[in-house]
N, C-alpha and C positions, 0 to 999 in steps of 0.2 A: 336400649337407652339411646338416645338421640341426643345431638346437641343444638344449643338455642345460640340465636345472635348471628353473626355475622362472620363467615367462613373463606378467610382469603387463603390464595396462592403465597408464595413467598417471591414479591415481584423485583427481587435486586436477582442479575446475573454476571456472569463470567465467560466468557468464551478468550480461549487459546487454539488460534489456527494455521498454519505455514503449510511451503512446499517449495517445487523447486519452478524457478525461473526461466523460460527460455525466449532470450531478448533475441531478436531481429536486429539485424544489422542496421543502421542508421546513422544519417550525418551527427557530427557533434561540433558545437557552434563553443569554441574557448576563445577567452579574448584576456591574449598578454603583454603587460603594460602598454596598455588602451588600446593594442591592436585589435580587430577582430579579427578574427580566423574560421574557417570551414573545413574539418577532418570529417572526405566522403567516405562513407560506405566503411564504417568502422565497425569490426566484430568484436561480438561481446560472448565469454564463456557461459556455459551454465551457472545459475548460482539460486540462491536458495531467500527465503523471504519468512518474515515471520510477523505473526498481529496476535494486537491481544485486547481484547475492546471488552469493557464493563458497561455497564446502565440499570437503570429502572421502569419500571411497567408504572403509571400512576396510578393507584389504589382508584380512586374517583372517578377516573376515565382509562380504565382497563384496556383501552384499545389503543392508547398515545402514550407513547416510551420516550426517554430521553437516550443518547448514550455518549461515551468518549471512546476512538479508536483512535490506535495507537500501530504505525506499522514502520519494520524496519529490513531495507533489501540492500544489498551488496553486491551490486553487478562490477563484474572484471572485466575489464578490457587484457586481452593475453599480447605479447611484444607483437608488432605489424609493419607493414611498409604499408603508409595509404597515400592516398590523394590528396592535396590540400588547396583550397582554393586561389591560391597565385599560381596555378598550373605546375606545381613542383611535389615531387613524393616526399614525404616525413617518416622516418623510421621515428615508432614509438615503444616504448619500455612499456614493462608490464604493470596496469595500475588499478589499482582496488579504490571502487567509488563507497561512498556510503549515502544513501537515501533515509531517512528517517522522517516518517509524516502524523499530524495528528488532525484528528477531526471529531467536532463535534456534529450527534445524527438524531434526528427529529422519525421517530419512526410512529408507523400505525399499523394496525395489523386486524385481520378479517377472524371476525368470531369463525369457533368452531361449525362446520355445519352450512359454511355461508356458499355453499357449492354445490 
């Protein structure tokens, strides 16, 4: 038996990805009431990240996707003595950032075969 007509995929997906974080040390630029400031060579502990991005394949044009990601990471700074740009050390306390980003993504993608 065979079937007739028109035989699609199921082009809505799901993807859940993370892992762990390891930030380089680098200046951080904070600015309090209106000062700016420059904390050099600031270390950051390990920490960990997570995403979770949905979209669709377009049925018509099977090879152009839409999608929405979504990611969220939590890099620490652990307590430090650093550097600060008026030439003076700042002892810092221990402080949990939170990053959260969203984006939307225009994808395309190579037929099977195409290699």
């Amino acid at each position: 038996m065979r079937a007739t007509g028109r035989q699609d995929a199921w082009w809505l997906f799901l993807d859940l990805y993370g892992g762990v974080s390891l930030t380089r040390a680098t200046d951080v630029d904070p600015t309090f009431s209106g000062t700016a400031l420059t904390f050099q060579d600031v270390q950051f502990e390990n920490s960990w990240t997570a995403s979770v991005r949905f979209g669709y394949w377009l049925g018509i044009l099977p090879f152009l996707g839409l999608a929405l990601d979504g990611s969220y990471f939590l890099p620490a700074i652990g307590a430090q003595t650093i550097a600060a740009s008026a030439g003076t050390t700042v002892n810092i306390a221990k402080a949990d950032l939170k990053v959260g980003t969203v984006a939307g993504e225009l994808m395309l993608r190579l037929p099977l075969g195409f290699f």
